[in-house]
N, C-alpha and C positions, 0 to 999 in steps of 0.2 A: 379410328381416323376416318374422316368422310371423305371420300372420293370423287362425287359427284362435285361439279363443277359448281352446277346451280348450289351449292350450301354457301360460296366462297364468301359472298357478300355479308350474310349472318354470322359468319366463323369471324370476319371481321368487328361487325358491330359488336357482337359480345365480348370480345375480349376487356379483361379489364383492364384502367388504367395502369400503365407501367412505365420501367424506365427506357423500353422501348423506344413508346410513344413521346416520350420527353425528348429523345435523341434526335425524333423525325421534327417535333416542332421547332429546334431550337436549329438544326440544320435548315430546314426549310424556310422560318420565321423572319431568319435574319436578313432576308430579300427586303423585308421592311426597315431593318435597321440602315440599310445601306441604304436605302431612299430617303428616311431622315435624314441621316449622315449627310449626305448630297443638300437635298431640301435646306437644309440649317446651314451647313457652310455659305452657300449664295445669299443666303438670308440673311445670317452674321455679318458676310465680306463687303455686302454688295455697297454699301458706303465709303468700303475700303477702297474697289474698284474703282471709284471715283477721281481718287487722288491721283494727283499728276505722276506721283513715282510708285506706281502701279500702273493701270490699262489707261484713268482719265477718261472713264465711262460717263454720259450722263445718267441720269437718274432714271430717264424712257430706255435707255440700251440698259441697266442693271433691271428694268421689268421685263425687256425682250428675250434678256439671256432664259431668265426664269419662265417664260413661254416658250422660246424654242425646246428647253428640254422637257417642259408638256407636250408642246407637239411632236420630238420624237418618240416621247412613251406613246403618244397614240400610234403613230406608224409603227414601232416594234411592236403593241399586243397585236396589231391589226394581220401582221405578217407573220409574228412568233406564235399567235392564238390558233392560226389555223395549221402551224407545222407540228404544235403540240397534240392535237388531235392524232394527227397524220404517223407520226413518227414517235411517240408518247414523251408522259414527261419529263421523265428524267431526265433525255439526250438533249430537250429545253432546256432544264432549269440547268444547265452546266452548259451548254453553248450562252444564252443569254448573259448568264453570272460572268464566263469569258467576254462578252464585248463591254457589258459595264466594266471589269478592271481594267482593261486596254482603255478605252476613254476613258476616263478617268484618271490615270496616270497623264495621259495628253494636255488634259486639261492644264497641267501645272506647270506646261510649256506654252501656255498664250501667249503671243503679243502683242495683240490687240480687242478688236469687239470681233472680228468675222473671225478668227482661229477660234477663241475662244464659245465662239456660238455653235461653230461646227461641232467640239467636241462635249457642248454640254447637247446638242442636239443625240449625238451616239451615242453620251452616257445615258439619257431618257430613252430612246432607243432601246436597251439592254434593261434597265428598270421594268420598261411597259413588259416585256416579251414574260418576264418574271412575275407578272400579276398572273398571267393566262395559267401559266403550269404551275406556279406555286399551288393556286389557289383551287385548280382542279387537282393537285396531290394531297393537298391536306385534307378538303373534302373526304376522298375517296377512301383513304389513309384511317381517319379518326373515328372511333365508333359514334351512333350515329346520336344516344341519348347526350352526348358530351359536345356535338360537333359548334352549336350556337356560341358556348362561352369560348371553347379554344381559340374558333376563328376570330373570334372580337379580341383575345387576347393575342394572338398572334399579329395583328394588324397594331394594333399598340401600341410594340415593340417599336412599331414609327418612331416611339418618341423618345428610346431611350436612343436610337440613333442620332437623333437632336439633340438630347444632351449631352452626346458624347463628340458631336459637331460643334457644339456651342463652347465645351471646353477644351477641343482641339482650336478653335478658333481665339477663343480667349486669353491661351497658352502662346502659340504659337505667335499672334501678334503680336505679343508685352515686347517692346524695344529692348528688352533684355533678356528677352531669347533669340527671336530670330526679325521680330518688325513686323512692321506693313509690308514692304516691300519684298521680302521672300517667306513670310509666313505664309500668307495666302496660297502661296505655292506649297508648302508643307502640307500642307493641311488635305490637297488631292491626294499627294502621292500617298499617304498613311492611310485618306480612303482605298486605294489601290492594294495595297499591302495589305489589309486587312482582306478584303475579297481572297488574297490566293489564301488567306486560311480556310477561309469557307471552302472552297474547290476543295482542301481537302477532308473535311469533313462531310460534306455533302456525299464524297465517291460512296459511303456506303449507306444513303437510302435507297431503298427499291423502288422500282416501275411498279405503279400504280397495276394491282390485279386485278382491279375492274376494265383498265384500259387495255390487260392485258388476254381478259376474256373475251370482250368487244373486238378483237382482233384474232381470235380464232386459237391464239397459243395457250391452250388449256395448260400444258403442263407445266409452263412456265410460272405461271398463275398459283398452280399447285405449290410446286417447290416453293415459290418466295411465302407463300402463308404458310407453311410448314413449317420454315424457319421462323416466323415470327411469333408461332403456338409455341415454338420450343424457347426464344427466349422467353417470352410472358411467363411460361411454365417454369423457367427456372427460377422466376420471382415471386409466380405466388401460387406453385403447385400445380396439381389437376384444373384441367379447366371445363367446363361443363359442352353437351352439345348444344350446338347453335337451335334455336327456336324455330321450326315450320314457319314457315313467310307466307300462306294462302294468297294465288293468283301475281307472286313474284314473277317477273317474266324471263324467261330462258336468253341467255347472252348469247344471239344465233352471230358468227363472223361477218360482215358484209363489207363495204369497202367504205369510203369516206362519203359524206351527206354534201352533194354538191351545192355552190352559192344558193340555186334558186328552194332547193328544200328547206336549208337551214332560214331563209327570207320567209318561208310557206310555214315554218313552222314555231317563226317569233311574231308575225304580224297576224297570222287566222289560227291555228292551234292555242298557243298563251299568251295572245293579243294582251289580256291584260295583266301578266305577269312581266313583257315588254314595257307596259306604261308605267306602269312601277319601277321597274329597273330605270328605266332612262332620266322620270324624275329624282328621282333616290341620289343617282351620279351626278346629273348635271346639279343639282343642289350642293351636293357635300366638295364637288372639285371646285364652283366657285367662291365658297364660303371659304374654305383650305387656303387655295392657292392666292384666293384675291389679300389675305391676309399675309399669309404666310410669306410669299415670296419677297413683300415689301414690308418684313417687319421691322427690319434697319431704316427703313425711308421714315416710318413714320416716327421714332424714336426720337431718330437723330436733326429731322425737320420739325417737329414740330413741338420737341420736347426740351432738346439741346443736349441729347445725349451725346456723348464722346464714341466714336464709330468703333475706339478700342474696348468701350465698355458695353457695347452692344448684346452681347451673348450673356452677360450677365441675367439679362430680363428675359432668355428664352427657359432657364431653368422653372422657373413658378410654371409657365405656359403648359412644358414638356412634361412637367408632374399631373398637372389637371388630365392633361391628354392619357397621360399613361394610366393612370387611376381609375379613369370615366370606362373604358370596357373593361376591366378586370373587377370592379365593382356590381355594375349592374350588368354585363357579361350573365352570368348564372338566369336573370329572369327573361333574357332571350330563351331559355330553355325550358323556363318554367310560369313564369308569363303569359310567354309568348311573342313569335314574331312580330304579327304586326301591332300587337297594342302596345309593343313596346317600340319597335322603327316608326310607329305615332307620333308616340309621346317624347321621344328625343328629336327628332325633327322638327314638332310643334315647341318643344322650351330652344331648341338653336335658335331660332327664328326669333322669337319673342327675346334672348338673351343678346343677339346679335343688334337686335333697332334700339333696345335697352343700350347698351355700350355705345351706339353711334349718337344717338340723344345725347348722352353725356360727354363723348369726344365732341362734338357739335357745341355745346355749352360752354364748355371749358373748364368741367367741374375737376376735371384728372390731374392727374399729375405721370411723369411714367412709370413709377410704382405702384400706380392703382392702375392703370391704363391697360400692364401685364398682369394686375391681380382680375381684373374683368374681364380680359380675354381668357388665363384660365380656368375660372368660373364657366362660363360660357362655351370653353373646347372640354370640361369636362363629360358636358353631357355630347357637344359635337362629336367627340373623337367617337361616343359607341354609335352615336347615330352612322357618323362615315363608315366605322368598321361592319355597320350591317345592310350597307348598300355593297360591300364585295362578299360578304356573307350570302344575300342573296342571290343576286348573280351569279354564284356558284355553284349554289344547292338547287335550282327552281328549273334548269334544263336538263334535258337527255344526254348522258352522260358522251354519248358519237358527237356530241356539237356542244360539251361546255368550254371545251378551252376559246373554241369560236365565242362562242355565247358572251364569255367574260371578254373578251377583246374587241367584242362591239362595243357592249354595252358602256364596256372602261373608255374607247376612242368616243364614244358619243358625246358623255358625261366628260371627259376631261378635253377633250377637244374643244367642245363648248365652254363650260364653266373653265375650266381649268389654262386653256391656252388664252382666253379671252381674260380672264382678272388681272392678272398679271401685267399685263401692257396695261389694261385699262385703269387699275391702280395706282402703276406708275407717273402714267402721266396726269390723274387726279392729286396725287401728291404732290407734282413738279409745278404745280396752278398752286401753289399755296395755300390753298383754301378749304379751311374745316368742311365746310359745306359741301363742297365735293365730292370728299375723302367720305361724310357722313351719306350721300346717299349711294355711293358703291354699297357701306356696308347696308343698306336698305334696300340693295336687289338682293342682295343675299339672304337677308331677312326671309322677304316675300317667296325668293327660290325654296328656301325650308319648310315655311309655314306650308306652301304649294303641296311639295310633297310630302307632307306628313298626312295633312288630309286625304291624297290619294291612295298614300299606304294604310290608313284605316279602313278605306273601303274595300280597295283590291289588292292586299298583301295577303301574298303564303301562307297557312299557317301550316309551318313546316319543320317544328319542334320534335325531337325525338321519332322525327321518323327516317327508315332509310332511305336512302336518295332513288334508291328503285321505285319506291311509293310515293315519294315528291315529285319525281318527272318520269314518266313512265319511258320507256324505251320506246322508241318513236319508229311505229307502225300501226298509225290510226289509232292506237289505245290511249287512255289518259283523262284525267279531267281536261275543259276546255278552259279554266278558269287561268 
């Protein structure tokens, strides 16, 4: 058994896949399912909202809802990213997981546009805080040759949470179950209820031991990988020792990296792993959200969909989505990063002006309208799942849950808070052309950053995260 503190990091890469690790993704993962779940309900209802025996929302307030609970994920990673450093992540991802079930349940008590904002504002809130630490646990958590498709497959899971929104949504409002008018209500609470299972599943992943090196409690560190050789061990035997890491650097304790360092060490340090991150998010939040939040608007305006058969046409969408990382997922790791965060931001873009060209024409129908968005979020969703990919792997592990709470508040704050209103009321103008060149910033937003992730993206494939961002004391690539 190795003692040395410094092995902890290789005892973890090499482990081999197990059931373990299947336990930590699927407790952890499901921070995405809940943000579909969320995402796809407003998406589904928000037509429904409209009707006089419901809220009697217009069509600009069913975009604002879908913005304010952008703009609260950006204030929670902004505020939860830096307590997850601080405090690690675990005592995150189980505080945040608590404020999202709490609002959310509230939710299902609106009674009007300002309750109702408020608490999709604290359900985003509790989502954001959940990117920070999820995404710095699973990192740190999964060995290091495996970590590109997990995380693209973990992020996925987005979308089974939307289809499982879209047929709580589709159930729930048949007039012979429960309606418009308290279905939409149904439909929070059961996201609610599903959160406290997670609470309980979650109590038993461990504190990240790299964060728990980085804080000085070696033995803490010890213990939890000890338990975790000894399950591995009991699923597939002996396990080999960890490989010499040459010029690995020593996890010395030190206290938290204050604003103005962690600022010194994303704008002159990895100035252009910064530029990358920022384009990457602000591209994939407004292509996402600017669609996404109004998929009911455009359906049901411009197609004459029945606001009850809405969710119908998110299932095609949520299969392309879920498909597109778990498919090419693997060539992030073998690949590679960036010819591959290239080449899926290069076909979003071009798939995305393709679709608007023909929403613009009038070639569609809404069956081909959700077969082309499909299409098109197949290759989106791996592009999206590897702008938090990198964002999590390409900093020094003392400032990633920061690192990822910027970069998520920049990116969705921007693209994300802003589509949504500006969608809406492109919609509420009635006019294809409109509607057609929103999706043509989005376009351009993609194309933008594909091109700059072929120049200055990671190539950060199979390697440890030690070796991708060195521990920040003057050492490291500047790149």
């Amino acid at each position: 058994m190795h003692t040395d503190h410094a092995t902890i990091p290789a005892r973890l890469d090499r482990l081999p896949w197990s059931a373990w690790h299947w336990r930590v993704v699927l407790a952890l993962g499901v921070a995405w399912v809940l943000d579909g779940l969320e995402v796809t309900l407003v998406g589904s209802i928000g037509s429904v909202l409209e009707r006089q025996d419901t809220l009697a929302l217009s069509a600009t307030q069913v975009g604002w809802t879908g913005s304010l609970y952008v703009g609260g994920a950006v204030i929670g990673a902004l505020v939860f990213g830096r307590l997850t450093d601080r405090f690690g992540r675990k005592r995150l991802f189980m505080m945040t997981l608590a404020l999202y079930m709490l609002a959310t349940v509230a939710t299902a008590f609106s009674t009007g546009f300002v309750f109702l904002s408020v608490c999709r504002f604290l359900t985003g809130m509790g989502i954001g805080g959940e990117y920070a630490a999820i995404n710095s646990a699973i990192d740190e958590l999964i060995p290091a040759r495996v970590r590109g498709r997990v995380n693209l497959a973990i992020n996925s899971s987005f979308w089974i949470g939307a289809a499982l929104g879209a047929a709580l949504s589709l159930w729930l409002l048949d007039p012979r179950v429960l309606g418009p008018e308290m279905g939409w209500r149904a439909c929070f609470i059961l996201g609610g209820v599903l959160a406290i299972a997670i609470v309980l599943v979650r109590r038993h992943v461990p504190e990240s031991p790299r964060w728990l090196l980085m804080h000085g409690r070696h033995e803490e560190a010890q213990e939890i990988v000890n338990r975790i050789e000894q399950a591995v061990k009991a699923q597939h035997g002996g396990l080999a020792g960890p490989e010499g890491r040459a010029g690995e650097p020593a996890y010395l304790p030190h206290g938290m990296p204050s604003y103005r360092t962690v600022a010194a060490v994303l704008l002159r340090h990895y100035r252009a792993r910064s530029v990358v991150s920022m384009s990457m998010m602000i591209a994939q939040a407004f292509f996402y959200n600017a669609i996404f939040f109004t998929y009911s608007l455009v359906l049901t305006r411009f197609y004459a969909v029945s606001e009850l058969r809405v969710a119908l046409y998110i299932f095609p969408f949520a299969l392309g989505n879920v498909l597109g990382p778990f498919l090419l997922g693997p060539l992030f790791d073998s690949v590679g990063r960036r010819r591959m965060i290239a080449l899926t931001y290069v076909l979003t873009g071009v798939g995305l002006a393709l679709t608007g060209w023909a929403f613009l024409q009038g070639w569609l129908n809404a069956l081909t309208q959700a077969l082309c968005w499909s299409a098109v979020f197949f290759v989106a969703s791996a592009a999206a799942s590897a702008a938090y990919l990198t964002v999590s792997e390409v900093f020094p592990l003392e400032m990633r849950g920061m690192a990822i709470s910027v970069f998520y508040a920049i990116g969705t704050g921007t693209g994300g808070f802003i589509a949504p209103a500006l969608f809406g009321w492109l919609i509420e103008s009635g006019s294809r052309g409109a509607v057609a060149t929103g999706y043509g910033i989005g376009a351009v937003l993609a194309v933008l950053a594909g091109v700059i992730a072929l120049r200055y993206a990671t190539d950060a494939e199979r390697k440890p995260l030690e070796q991708v961002a060195a521990l920040h004391r003057g050492r490291g690539p500047q790149a």
